[in-house]
N, C-alpha and C positions, 0 to 999 in steps of 0.2 A: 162488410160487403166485399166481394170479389171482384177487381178489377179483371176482365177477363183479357183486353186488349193485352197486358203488360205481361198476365200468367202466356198468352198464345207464342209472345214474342220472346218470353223466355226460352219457352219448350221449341221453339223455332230457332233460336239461336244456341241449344244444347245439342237437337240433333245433326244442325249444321255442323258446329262443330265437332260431332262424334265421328260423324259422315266422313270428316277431312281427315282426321286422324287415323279414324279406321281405314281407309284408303292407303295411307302412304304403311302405313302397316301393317297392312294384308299383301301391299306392294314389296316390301321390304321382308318379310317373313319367307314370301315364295320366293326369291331371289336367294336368301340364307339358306333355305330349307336345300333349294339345286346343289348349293355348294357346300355345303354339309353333305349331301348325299353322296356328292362328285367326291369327295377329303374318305369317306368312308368305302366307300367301293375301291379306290386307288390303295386302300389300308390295307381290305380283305383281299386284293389281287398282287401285292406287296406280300401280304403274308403267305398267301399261296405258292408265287414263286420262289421264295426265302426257302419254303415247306418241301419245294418239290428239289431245289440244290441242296437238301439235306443240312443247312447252315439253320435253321429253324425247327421245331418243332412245337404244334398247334395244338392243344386237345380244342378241337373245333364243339366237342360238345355243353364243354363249359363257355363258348361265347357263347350259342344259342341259348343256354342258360338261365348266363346274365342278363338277356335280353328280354326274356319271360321275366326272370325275378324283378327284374326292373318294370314293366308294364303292368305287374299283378299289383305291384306297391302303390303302385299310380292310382289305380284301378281300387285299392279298398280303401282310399283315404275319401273319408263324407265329409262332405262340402260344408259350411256353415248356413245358420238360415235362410235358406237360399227364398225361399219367398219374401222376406223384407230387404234382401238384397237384391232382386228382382225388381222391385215396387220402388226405391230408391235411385235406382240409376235406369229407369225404361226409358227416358227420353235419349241420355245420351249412351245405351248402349245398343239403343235401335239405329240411333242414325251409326254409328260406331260399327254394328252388322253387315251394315249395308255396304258403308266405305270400305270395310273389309274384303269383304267377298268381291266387291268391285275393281279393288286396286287389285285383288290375289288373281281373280281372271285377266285383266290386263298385265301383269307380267311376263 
C-alpha cells in the first residue's frame, strides 16, 4: 500500500529543496556570468589596443573560430537517456527550475 501522506512530503521537501538551491545558483551563476563577461571584453579591448600600438598582432578570425568550434562541439554531444533522467529527478529539478530562474532574475 502507498502511504500517500509521507510519498507528498517527500516530493515536498525535494522540490523545497531544489527551489533553495536552484535560487542561490541561478543567483550566483548571473553574478559569474557578469564578470566573466566584464574579464572577457576588458581581454578583447586589451587586445585591441595592444593591436592598434603595433606591440601585438591578432588574427581575429581564428578567435571567432574558436568560438564556433567550441559551440558546435557543445552542440553535437547527445545527451544520455534523457527520459529516465527526466523521470528520476522531476521533483527536485522542478523545484531546482524554479529557484533558478528566481534567484538569476533577482540578481
Amino acid at each position: 500500500m502507498v502511504d500517500f501522506q509521507s510519498l507528498a512530503q517527500t516530493v515536498g521537501i525535494n522540490i523545497g529543496t531544489g527551489a533553495l538551491i536552484g535560487g542561490i545558483i541561478g543567483f550566483t551563476a548571473k553574478k559569474v556570468a557578469k564578470l566573466v563577461a566584464i574579464i572577457v571584453g576588458l581581454e578583447l579591448a586589451l587586445f585591441k589596443f595592444l593591436e592598434s600600438r603595433q606591440i601585438l598582432v591578432v588574427n581575429w578570425d581564428r578567435v571567432g573560430a574558436s568560438f564556433l568550434t567550441a559551440g558546435e562541439a557543445a552542440a553535437s554531444q547527445t545527451p544520455p537517456s534523457w527520459i529516465m533522467t527526466l523521470l528520476s529527478t522531476l521533483s527536485v529539478s522542478g523545484g531546482f527550475a524554479g529557484g533558478f530562474l528566481l534567484g538569476f532574475k533577482k540578481a
